[in-house]
N, C-alpha and C positions, 0 to 999 in steps of 0.2 A: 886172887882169892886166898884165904888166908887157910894154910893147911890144918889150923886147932878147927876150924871151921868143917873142914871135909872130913876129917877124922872122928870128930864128935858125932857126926849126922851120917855119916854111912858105914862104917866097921871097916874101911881102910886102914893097914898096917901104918904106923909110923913113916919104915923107908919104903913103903908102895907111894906114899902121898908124896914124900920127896923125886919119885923119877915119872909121875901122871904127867899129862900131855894135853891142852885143849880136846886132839882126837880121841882121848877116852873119855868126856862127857856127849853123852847123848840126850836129844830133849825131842819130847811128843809128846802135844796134845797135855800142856801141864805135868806130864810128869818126866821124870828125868832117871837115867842108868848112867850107873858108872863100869865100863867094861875093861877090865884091866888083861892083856896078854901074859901071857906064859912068863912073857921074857923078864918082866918086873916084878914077879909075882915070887913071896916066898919061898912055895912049892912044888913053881915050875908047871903051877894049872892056870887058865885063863880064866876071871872070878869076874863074878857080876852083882853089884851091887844096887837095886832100888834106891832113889834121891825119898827122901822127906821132904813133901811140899818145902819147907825150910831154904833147902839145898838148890833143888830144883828150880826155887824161884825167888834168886835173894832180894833180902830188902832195897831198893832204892831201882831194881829195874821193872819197868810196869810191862813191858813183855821180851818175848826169848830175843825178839832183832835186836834190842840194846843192850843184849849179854855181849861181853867180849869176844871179836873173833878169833877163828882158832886160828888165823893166818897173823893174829895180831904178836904173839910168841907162843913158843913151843910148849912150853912149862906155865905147870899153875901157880908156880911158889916158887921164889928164889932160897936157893939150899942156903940155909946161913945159921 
């Protein structure tokens, strides 16, 4: 997933979207949070983010089982 992507559509910092992890996307029932820990987090609080249908449900997958697993890698974005 591409981090201009996640940054545009949820209010993720910059270096928060660079250290996200499969397990901070969360998805129910169409909609989707993004829950970020302390530890990545600018100001050292755990923040939660609402997905935009957008986000939530990108284009090309017609439901959440053919979203990427989180066992598939750890990271959303390769840092580059």
């Amino acid at each position: 997933m591409d981090r201009r992507i996640i940054k545009a559509l949820s209010g993720v910092r910059t270096e928060e979207v660079a250290f996200m992890e499969w397990k901070h996307l969360h998805f129910r029932k169409g909609k989707g949070f993004i829950i970020l820990p302390k530890t990545i987090t600018k100001k050292k609080r755990r923040r939660i983010f609402p997905m935009l249908p957008k986000l939530a449900m990108p284009t090309g997958f017609k439901r959440a089982a053919e979203f990427p697993s989180r066992r598939s890698s750890a990271r959303l974005t390769s840092r580059s």
